[in-house]
Rosetta silent file (secondary structure, phi, psi, omega in degrees, C-alpha in Angstrom):
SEQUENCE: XXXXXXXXXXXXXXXXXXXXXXXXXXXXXXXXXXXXXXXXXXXXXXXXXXXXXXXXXXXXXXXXXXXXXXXXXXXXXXXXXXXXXXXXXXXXXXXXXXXXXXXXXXXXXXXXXXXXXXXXXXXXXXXXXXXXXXXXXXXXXXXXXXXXXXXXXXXXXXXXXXXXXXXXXXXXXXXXXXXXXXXXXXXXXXXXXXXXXXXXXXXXXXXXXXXXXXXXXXXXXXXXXXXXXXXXXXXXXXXXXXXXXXXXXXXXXXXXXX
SCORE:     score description
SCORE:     0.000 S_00000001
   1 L     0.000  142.602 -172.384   -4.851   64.900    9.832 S_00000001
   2 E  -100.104  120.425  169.471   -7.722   62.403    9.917 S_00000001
   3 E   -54.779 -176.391  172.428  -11.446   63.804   10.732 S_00000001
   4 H   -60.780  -69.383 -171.531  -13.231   61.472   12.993 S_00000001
   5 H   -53.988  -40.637  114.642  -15.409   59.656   10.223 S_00000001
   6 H    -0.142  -65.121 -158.236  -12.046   59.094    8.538 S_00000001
   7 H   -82.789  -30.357 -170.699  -10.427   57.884   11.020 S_00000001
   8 H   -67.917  -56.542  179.259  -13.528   55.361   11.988 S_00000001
   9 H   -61.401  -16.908  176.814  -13.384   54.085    8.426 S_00000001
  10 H   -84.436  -18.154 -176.812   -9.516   53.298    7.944 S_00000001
  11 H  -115.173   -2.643  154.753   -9.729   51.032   11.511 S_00000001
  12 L    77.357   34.848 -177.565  -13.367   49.472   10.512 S_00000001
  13 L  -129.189  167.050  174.974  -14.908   50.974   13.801 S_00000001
  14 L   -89.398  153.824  156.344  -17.754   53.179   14.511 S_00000001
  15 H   -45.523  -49.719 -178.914  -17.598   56.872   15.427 S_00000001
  16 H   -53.385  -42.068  151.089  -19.338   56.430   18.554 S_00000001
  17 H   -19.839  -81.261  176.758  -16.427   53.775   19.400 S_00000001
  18 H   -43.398  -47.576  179.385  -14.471   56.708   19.260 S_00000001
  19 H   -79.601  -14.449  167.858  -16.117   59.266   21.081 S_00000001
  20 H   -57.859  -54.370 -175.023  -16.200   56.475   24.369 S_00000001
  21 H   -66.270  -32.500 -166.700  -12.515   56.320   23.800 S_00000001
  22 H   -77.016  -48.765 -148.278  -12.059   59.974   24.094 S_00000001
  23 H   -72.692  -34.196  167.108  -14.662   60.467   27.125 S_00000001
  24 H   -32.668  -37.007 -154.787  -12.830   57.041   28.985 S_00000001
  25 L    94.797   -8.427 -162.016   -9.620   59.054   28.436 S_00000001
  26 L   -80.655  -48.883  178.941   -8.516   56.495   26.489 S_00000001
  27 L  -142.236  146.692  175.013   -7.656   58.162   22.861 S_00000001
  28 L   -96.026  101.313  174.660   -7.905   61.970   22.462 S_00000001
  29 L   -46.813  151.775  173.828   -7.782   64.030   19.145 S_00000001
  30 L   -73.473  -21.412  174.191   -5.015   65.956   18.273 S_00000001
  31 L  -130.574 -160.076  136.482   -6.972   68.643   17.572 S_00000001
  32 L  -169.828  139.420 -156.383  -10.412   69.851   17.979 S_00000001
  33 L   -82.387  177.079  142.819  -11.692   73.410   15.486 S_00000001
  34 L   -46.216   -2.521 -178.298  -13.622   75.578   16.765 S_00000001
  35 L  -148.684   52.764  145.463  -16.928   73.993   15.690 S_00000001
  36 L    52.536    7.790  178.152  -15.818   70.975   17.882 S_00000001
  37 L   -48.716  162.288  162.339  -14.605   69.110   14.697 S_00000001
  38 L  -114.523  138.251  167.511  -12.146   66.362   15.649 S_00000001
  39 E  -104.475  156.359  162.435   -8.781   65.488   13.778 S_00000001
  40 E  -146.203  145.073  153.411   -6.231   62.904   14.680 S_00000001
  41 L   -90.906 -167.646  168.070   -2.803   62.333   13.412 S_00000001
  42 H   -56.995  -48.861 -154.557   -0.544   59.232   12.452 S_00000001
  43 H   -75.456  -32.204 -163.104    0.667   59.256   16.203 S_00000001
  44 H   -92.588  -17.202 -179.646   -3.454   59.454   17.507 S_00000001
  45 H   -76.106  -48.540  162.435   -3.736   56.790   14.523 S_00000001
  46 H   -70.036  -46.098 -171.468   -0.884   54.268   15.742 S_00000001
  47 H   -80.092    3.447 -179.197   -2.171   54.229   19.447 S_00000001
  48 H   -79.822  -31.344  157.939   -5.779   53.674   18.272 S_00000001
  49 H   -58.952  -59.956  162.415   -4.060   50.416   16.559 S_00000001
  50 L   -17.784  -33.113 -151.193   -2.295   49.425   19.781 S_00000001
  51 H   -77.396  -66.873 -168.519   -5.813   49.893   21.279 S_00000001
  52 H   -71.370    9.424  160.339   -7.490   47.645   19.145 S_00000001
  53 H   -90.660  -56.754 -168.794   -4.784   44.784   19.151 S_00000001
  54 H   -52.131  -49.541  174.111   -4.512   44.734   22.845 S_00000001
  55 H   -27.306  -56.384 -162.875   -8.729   44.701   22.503 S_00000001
  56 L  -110.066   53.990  170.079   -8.737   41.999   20.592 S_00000001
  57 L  -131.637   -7.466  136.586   -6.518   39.655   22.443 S_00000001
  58 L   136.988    4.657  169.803   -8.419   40.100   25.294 S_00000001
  59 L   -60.352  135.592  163.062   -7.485   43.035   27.371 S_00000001
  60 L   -70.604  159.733 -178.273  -10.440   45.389   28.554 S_00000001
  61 H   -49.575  -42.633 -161.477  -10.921   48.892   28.196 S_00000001
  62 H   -78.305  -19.707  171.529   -9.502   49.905   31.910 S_00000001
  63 H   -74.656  -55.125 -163.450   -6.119   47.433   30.979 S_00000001
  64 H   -40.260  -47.107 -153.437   -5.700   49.134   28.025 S_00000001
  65 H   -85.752  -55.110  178.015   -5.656   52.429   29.925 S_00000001
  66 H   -32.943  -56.151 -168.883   -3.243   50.779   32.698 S_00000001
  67 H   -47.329  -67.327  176.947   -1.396   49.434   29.998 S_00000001
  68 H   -40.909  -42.057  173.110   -0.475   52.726   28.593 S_00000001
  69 L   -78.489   20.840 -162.743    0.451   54.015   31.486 S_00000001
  70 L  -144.950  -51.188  174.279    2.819   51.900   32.646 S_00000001
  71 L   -59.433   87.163  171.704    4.057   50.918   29.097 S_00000001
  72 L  -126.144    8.868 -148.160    6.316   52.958   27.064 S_00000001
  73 L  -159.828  139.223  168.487    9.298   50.722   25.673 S_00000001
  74 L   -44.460   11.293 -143.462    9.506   47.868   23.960 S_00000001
  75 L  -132.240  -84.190 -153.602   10.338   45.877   27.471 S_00000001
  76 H   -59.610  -61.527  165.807    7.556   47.077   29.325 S_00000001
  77 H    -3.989  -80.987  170.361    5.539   45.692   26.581 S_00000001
  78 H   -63.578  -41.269  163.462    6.685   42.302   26.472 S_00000001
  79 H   -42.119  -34.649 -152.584    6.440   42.198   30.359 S_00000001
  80 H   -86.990  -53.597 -152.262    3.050   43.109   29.896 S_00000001
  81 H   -79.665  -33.973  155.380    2.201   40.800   27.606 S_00000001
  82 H   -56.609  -49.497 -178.964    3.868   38.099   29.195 S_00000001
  83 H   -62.313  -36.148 -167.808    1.834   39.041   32.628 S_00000001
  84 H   -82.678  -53.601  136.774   -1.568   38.654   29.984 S_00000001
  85 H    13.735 -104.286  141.010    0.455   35.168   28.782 S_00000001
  86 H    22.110  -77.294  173.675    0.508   34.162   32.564 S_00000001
  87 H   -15.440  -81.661 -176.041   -3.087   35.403   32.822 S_00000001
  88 H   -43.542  -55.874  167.769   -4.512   33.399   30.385 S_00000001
  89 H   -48.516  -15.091 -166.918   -2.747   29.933   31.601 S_00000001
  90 H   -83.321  -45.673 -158.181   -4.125   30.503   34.747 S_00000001
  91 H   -84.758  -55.541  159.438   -7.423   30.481   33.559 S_00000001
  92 H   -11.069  -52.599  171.014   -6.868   27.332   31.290 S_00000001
  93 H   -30.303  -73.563 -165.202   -5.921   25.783   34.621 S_00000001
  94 H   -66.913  -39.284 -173.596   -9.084   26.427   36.099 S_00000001
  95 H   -69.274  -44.095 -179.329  -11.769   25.704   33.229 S_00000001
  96 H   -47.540  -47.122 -145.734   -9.646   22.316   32.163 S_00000001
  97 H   -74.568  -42.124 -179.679   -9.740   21.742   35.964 S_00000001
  98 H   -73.065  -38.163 -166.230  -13.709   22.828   36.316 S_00000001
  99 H   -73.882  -16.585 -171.435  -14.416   20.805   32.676 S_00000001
 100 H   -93.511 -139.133 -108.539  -12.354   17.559   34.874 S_00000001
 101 H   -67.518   -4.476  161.207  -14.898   17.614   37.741 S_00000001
 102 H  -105.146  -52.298  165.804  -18.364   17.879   35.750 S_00000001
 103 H   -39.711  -25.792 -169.688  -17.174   14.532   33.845 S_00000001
 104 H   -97.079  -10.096  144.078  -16.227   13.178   36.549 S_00000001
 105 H   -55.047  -64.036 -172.549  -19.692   13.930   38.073 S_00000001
 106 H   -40.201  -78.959  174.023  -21.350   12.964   35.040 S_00000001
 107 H    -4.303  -57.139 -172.051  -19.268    9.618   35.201 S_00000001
 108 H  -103.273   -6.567  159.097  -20.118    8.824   38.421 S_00000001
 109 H   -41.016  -56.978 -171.525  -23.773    9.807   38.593 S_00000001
 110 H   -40.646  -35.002 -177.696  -23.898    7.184   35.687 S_00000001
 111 H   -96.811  -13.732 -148.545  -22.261    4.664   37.915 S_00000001
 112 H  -150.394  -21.478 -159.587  -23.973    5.375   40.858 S_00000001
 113 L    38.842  172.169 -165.828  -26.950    7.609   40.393 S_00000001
 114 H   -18.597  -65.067  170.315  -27.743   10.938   42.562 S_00000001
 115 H     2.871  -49.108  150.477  -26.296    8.873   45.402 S_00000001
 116 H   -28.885  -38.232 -165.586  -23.029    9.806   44.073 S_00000001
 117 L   -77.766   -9.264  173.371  -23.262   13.594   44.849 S_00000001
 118 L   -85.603  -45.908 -117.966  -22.071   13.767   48.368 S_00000001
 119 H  -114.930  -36.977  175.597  -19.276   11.149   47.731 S_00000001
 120 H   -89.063  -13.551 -179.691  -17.911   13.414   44.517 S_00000001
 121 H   -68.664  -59.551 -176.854  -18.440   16.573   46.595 S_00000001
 122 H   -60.797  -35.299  158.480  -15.598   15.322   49.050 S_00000001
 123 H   -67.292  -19.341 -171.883  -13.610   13.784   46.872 S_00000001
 124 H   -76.926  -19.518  157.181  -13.443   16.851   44.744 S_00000001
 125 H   -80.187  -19.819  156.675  -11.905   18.753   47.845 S_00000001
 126 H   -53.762  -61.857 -162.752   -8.980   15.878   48.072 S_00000001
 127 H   -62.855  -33.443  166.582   -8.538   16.515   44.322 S_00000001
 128 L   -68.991    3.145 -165.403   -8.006   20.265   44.613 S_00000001
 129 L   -65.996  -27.377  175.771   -5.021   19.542   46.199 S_00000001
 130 L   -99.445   88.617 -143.857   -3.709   17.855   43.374 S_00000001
 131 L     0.413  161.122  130.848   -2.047   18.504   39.928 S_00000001
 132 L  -107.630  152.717 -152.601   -3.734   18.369   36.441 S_00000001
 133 E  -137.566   93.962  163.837   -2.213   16.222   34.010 S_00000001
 134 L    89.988  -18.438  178.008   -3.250   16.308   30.595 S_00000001
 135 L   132.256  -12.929  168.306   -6.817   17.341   31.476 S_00000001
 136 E   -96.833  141.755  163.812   -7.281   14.626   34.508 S_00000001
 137 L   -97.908  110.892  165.684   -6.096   14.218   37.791 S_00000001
 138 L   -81.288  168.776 -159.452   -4.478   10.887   37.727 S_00000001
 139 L   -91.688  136.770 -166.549   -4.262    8.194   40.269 S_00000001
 140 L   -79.110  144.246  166.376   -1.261    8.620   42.833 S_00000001
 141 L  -131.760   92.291 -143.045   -0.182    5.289   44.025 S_00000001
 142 L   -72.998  166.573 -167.506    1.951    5.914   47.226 S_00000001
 143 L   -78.689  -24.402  124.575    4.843    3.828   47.699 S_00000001
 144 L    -1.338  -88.582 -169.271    3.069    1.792   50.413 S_00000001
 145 L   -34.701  142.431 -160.615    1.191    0.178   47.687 S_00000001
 146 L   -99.287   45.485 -164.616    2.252   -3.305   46.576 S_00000001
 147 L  -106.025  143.298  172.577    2.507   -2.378   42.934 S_00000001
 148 L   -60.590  178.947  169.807    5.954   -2.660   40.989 S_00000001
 149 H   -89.430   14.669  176.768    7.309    0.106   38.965 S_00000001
 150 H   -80.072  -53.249  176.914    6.125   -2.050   35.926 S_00000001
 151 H   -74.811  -36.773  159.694    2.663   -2.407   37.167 S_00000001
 152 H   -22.852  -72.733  175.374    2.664    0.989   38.344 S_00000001
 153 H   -68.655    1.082  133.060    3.044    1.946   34.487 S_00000001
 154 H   -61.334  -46.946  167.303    0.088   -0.128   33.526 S_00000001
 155 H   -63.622  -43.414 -172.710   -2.007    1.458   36.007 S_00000001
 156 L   -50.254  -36.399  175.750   -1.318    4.973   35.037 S_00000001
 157 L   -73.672   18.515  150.336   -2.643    4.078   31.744 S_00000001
 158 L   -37.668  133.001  160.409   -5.791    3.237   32.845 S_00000001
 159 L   -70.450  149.572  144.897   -9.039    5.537   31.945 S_00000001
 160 L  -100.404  108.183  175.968   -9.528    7.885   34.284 S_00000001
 161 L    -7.874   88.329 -164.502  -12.703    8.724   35.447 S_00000001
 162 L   132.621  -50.378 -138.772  -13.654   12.610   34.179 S_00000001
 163 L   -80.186  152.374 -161.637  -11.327   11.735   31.068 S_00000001
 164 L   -86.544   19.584 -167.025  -12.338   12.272   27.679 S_00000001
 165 L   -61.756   87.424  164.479  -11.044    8.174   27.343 S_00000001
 166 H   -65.148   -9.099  139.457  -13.344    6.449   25.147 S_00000001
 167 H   -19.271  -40.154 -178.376  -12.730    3.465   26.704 S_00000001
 168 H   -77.715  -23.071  146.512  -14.290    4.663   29.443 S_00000001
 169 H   -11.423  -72.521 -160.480  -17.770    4.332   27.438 S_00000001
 170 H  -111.464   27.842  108.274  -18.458    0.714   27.527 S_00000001
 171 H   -31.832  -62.890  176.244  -16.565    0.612   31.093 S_00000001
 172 H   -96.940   -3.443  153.663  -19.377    2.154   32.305 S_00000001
 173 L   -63.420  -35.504  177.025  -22.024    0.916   30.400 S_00000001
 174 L   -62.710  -62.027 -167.686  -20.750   -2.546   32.046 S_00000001
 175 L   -68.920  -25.447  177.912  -20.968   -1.395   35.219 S_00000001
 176 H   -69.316  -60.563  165.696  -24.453    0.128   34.790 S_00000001
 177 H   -35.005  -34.475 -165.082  -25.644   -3.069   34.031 S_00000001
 178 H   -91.751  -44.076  158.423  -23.952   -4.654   36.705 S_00000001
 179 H   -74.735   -8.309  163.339  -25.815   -2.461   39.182 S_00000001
 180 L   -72.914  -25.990 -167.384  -29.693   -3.091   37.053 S_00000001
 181 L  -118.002   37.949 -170.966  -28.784   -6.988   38.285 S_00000001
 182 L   -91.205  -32.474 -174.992  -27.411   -6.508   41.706 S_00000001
 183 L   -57.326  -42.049 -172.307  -31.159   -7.636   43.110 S_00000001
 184 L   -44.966  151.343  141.990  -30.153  -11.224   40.541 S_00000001
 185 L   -46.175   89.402  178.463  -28.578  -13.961   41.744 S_00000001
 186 L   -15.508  -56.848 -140.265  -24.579  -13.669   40.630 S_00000001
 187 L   -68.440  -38.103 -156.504  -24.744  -17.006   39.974 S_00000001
 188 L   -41.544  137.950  167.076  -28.182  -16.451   37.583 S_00000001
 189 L   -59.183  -56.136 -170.534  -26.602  -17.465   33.434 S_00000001
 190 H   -54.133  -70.353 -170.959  -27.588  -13.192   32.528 S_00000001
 191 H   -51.713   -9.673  171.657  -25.606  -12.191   35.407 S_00000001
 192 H  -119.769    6.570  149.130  -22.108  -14.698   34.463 S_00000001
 193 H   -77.385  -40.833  179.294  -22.781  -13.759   30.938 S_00000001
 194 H   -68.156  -81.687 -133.908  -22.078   -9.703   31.762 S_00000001
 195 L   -60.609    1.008  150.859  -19.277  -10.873   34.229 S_00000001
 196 H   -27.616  -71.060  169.413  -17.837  -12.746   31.301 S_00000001
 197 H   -48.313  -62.973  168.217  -18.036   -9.498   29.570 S_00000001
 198 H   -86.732   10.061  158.266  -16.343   -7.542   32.233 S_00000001
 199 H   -61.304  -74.890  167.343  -13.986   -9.983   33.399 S_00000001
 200 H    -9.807  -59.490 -166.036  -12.728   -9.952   29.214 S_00000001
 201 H   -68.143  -53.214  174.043  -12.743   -6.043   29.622 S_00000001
 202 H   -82.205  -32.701 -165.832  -10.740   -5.446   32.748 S_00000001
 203 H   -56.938  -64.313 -153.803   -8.357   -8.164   31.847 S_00000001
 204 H   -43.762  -70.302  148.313   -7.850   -6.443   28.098 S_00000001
 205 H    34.306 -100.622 -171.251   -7.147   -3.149   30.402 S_00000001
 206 L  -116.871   64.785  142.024   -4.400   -3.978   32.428 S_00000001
 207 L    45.587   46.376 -169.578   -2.846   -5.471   29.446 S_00000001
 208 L    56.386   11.421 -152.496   -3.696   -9.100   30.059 S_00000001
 209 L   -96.530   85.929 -170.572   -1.568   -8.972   33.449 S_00000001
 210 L  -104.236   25.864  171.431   -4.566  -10.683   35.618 S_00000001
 211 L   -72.729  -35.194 -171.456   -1.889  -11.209   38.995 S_00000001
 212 L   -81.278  -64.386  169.604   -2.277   -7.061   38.650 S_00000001
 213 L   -41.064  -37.146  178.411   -6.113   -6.938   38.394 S_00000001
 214 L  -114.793   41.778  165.071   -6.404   -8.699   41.552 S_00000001
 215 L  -122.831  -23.885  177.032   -3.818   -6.555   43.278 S_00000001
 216 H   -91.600  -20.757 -170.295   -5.719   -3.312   42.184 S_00000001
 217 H   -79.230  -60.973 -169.621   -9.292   -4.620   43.091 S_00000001
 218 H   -64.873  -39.995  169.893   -8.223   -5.414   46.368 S_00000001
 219 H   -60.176  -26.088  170.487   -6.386   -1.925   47.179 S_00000001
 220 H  -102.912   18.900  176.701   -9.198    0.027   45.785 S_00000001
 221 L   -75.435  125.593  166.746  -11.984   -2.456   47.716 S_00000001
 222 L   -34.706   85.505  175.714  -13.590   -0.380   50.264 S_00000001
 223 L   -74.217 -171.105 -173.430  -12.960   -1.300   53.640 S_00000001
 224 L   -61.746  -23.024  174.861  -15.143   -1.118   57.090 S_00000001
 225 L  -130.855   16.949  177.359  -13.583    1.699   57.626 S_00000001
 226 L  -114.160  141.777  143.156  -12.508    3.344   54.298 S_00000001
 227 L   -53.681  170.433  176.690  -14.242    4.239   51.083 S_00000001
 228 L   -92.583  151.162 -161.957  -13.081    2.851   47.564 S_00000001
 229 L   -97.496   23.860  154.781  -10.733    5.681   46.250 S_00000001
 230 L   -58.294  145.526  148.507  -12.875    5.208   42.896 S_00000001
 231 L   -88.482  152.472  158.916  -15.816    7.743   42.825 S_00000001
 232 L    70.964   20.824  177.466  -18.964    5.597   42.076 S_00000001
 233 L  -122.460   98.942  178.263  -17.489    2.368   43.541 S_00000001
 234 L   -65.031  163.651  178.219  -19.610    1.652   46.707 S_00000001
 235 L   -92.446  -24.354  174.522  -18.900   -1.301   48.862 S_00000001
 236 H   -63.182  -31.023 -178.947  -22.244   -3.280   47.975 S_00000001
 237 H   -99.835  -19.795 -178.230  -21.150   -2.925   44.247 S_00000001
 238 H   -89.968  -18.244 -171.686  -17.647   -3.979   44.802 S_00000001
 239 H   -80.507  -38.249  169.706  -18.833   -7.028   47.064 S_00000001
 240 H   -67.430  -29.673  140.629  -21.569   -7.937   44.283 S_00000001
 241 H   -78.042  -20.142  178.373  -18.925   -8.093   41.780 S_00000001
 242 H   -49.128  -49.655 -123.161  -16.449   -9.831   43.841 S_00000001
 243 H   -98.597  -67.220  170.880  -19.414  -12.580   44.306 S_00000001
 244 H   -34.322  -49.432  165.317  -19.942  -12.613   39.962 S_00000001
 245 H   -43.871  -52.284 -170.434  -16.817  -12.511   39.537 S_00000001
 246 H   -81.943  -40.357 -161.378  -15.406  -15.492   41.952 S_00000001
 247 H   -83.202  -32.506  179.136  -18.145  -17.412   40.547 S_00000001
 248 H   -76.948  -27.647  164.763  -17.639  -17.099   36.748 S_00000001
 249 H   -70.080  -57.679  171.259  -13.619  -17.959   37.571 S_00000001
 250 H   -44.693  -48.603 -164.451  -14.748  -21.374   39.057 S_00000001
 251 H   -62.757  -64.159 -169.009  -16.773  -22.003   36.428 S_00000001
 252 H   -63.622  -41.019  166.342  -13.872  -21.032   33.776 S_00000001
 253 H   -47.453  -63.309 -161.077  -11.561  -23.581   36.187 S_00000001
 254 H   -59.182  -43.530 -163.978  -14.157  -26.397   36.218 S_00000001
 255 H   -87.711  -23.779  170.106  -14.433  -26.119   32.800 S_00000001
 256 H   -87.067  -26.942 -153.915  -10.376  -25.875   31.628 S_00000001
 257 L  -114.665    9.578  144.778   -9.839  -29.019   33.751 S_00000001
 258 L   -79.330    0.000    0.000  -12.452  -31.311   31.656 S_00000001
């Protein structure tokens, strides 16, 4: 038989620990003297281990108590523990899935500024609809779409906005820029030096493949009566690169043919 003070020191807990578990219901003594000492045995000794594994794996006091009661065979264990298993994954879901939607806020503030926040609120109710993959929700491309299954497997590898991609860094750093010069003139030698830069950049991307660059640009350009299914790509920003763009490709023409 263990006294209390005993018993606290072999399991590295306090007495008081102890007397919660008795008043809880939760561990008892095996005995108690007549001058209210308390004893435990081996048997009040093994379920106070039980207690404190299931504690510290993340069960609460009132599971614990469930647990027992429900538990008494190696079976009902592992069900249990499986159901805590289960639990846990669930919740993984949900934080990766909440830690995916404040990058992909940050992201597109960045791209966009405040502006952004209605246009990520709604897409983020499209988006619960849809899977997480790795820590992302990746882009669906329905079979509509005029991409092969070659090009297909270029796009998926794409960063995705939200994603921990460092790539995605000096993506948007491009793009920031690109909206500081939208009052410039496209045409302006600053403004066909960046699209230089981010011509180079998207090409690199989609793997030098630039018949595919101008098959994705048009499907995700915003129409009169659609958004771009980008967050933080506006139609004013897709039209002012279009304009940067078209003009630094003449230029790169005029200039191959001398």
């Amino acid at each position: 038989m263990f006294r209390i003070g005993e018993l606290a020191k072999k399991t590295n807990i306090t007495k008081r620990t102890l007397y919660h578990y008795e008043e809880i219901g939760l561990l008892a003594p095996a005995f108690v003297d007549e001058n209210r000492y308390r004893y435990y045995d081996n048997d009040s000794l093994f379920r106070l281990q039980k207690i404190l594994l299931l504690k510290s794996i993340g069960y609460t006091l009132e599971q614990i108590k469930e647990f027992f009661y429900r538990n008494n065979e190696d079976e009902d264990w592992i069900a249990s523990l499986q159901q805590q298993i289960d639990l846990i994954e669930r919740k993984k879901e949900e934080l990766s899935r909440k830690q995916y939607y404040l990058k992909s806020t940050m992201h597109s503030i960045q791209l966009k500024g405040l502006d952004a926040v209605n246009e990520i609120s709604k897409a983020i109710v499209k988006l619960n609809e849809r899977p997480l993959v790795d820590g992302v929700i990746p882009a669906q491309f329905e079979n509509a779409t005029p991409f092969s299954a070659e090009e297909k497997e270029i796009l998926q590898r794409l960063p995705v906005i939200g994603s921990q991609d460092e790539r995605l860094e000096e993506v948007i750093r491009l793009f920031q820029q690109v909206r500081e010069k939208m009052p410039e003139d496209p045409s302006s030698p600053e403004v066909q030096y960046l699209a230089g830069q981010l011509y180079q950049k998207a090409l690199f991307l989609f793997e030098g493949n630039e018949q595919l660059l101008d098959k994705y640009w048009e499907v995700i350009e915003p129409t009169n009566d659609n958004e771009s299914i980008v967050m933080g790509m506006d139609k004013s920003f897709m039209s002012y690169i279009d304009e940067m763009i078209s003009v630094f490709l003449k230029r790169r023409e005029e200039s191959n043919e001398k």
